[in-house]
ZAMARGU-4260 file (C-alpha; in steps of 0.2 Angstrom, whole numbers, plus 5000, padded with zeros to 4 digits):
<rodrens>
0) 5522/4984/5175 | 5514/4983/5157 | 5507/4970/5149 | 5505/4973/5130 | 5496/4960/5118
5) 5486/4957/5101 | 5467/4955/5097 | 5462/4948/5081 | 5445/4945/5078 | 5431/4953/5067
10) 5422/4967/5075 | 5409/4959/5082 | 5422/4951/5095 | 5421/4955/5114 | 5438/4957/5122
15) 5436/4959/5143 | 5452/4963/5155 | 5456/4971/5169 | 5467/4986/5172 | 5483/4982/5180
20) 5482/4994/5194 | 5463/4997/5196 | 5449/4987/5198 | 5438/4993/5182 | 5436/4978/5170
25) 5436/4986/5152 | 5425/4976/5136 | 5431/4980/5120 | 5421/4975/5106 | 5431/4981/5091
30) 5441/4974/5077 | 5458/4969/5074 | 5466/4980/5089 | 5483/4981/5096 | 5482/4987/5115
35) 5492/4991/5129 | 5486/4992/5149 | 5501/5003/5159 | 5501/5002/5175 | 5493/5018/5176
40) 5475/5013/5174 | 5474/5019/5157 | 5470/5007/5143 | 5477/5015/5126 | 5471/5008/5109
45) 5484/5009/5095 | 5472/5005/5082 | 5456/4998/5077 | 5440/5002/5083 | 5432/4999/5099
50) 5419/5004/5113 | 5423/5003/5129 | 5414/5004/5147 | 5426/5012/5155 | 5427/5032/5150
55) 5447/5032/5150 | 5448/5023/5132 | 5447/5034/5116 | 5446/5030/5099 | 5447/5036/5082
60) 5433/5028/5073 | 5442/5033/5056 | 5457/5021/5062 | 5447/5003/5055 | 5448/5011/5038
65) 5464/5007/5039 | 5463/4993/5046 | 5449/4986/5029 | 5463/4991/5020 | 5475/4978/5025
70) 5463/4966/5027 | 5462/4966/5046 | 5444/4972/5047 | 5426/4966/5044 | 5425/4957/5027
75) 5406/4969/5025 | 5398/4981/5037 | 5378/4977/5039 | 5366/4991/5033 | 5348/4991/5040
80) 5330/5005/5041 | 5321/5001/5057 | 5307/4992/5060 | 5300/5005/5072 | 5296/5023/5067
85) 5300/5036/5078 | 5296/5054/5085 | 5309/5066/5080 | 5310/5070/5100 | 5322/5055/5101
90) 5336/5065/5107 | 5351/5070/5096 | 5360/5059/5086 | 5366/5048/5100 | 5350/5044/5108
95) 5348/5038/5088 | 5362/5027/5088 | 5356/5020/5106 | 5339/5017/5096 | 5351/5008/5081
100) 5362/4998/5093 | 5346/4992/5103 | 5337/4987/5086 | 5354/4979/5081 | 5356/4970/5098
105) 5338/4963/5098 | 5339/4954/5080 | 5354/4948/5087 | 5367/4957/5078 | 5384/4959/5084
110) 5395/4974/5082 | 5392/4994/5084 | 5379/5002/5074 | 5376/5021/5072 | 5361/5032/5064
115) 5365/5039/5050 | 5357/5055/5056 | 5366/5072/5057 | 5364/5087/5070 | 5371/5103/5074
120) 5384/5095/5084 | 5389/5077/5072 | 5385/5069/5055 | 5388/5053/5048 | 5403/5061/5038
125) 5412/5065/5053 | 5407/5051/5066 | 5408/5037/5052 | 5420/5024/5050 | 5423/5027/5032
130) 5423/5009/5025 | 5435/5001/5013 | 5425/4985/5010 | 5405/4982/5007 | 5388/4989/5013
135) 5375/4974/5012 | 5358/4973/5021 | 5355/4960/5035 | 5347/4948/5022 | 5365/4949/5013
140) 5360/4962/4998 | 5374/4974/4993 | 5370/4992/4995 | 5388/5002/4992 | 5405/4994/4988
145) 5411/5006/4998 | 5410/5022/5010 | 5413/5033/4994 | 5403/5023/4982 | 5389/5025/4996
150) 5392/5045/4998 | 5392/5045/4976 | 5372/5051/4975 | 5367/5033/4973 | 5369/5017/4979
155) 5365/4998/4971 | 5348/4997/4982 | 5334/5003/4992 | 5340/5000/5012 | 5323/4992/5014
160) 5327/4978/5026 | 5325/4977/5045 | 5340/4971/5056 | 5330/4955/5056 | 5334/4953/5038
165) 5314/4956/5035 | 5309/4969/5021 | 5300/4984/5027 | 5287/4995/5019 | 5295/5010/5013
170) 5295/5028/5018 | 5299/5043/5028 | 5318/5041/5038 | 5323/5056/5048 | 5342/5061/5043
175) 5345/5080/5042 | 5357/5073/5030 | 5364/5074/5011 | 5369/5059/5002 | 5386/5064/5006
180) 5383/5061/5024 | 5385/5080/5028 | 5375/5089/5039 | 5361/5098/5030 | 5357/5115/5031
185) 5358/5119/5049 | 5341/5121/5055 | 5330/5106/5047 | 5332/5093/5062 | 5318/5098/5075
190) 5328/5107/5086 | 5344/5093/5087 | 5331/5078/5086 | 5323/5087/5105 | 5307/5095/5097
195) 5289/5086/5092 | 5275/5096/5087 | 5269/5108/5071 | 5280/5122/5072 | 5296/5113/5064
200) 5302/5102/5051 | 5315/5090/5051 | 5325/5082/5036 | 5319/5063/5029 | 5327/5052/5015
205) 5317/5039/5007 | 5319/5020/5008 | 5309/5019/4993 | 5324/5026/4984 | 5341/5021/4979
210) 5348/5038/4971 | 5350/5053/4983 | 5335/5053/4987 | 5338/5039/4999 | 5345/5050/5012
215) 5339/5069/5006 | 5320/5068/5000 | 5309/5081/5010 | 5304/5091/5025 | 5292/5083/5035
220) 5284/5093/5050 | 5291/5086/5068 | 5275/5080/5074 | 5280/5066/5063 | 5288/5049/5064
225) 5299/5041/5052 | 5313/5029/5054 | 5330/5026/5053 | 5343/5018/5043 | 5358/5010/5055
230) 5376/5006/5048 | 5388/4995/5058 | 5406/5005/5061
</rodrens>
């Protein structure tokens, strides 16, 4: 037995079923998604992009590219720097995107946001959905056309607004990363975002910037904290 349908809906949309043969109910929260349930237990998403709970579901975030290209995806992806700062002890870069989504959930906005934050083991670059439509900031301020107008060295603004849409003072924001969302040279990220103390230095941007200094400014010693900036996928 197969059951086989189609999702619209903008990312933000929450999509709940159960799996034919299993008891394991499955939320998608994704955009424009074609799916299929077999009879297996597997769920297998053709394209879009999607979490799911349960762990048999994988996705290539770089599908909903394709999917802004036909106009099927998000109309703009929200941009926002934290309101908190942080030790660089968080965790890696996805105990970062935890902190991004938590922020996210708690100003009440929808969708999947990740750190842009790079690691030994990740970068924005290569976890990324790389956008075809507009950055803007949570108070509706453009920040990039576009994921390579955003990795182009500069982009229209400061990301100075919280998830809130409230401005925030501008600073230090923990990235490891160049402008290009790349990882940046291998060893400036406090041990993989695990170490706090005066014996290393991790990689900040700055919010108080709009050309690459935004996400490539200094090294700042790991007994530190800074921020984050937040991108919804």
């Amino acid at each position: 037995m197969m059951r086989v349908g189609k999702v619209s809906g903008r990312a933000s949309r929450v999509i709940r079923a159960w799996l034919v043969a299993s008891p394991v109910l499955v939320e998608l929260r994704c955009a424009p998604v074609d799916f299929t349930f077999d009879s297996g237990g597997d769920a297998q998403i053709i394209a879009g992009d999607a979490l799911a709970s349960d762990s048999g579901i994988s996705i290539d975030a770089n599908e909903a590219s394709a999917l802004d290209a036909i106009g099927d995806g998000p109309s703009y992806r929200v941009v926002f720097v934290t309101e908190n700062t942080y030790l660089p002890n968080f965790g890696g870069h996805v105990a970062a995107d935890a902190i991004c989504q938590h922020e996210a959930m708690v100003a009440g906005l929808p969708g999947t946001f990740m750190a842009w934050v790079s690691d030994s083991t990740s970068s924005p670059s290569a976890r990324f959905v790389h956008s075809s439509v507009p950055y803007q900031m949570a108070n509706g301020l453009a920040v990039a056309n576009n994921w390579l107008e955003l990795t182009s060295a500069s982009i229209e603004r400061t990301i100075s607004v919280s998830a809130f849409g409230t401005t925030v003072a501008p600073g230090d924001v923990w990235t490891a990363s160049n402008y290009n969302g790349t990882y940046y040279n291998g060893w400036n990220d406090c041990s993989d975002w695990t170490y706090m103390g005066q014996s290393d230095v991790g990689t900040v941007g700055s919010s108080n910037y709009s050309d690459s200094y935004w996400s490539l400014y200094s090294d700042i010693q790991c007994n530190n904290s800074a921020r984050l900036y937040c991108f919804e996928q």
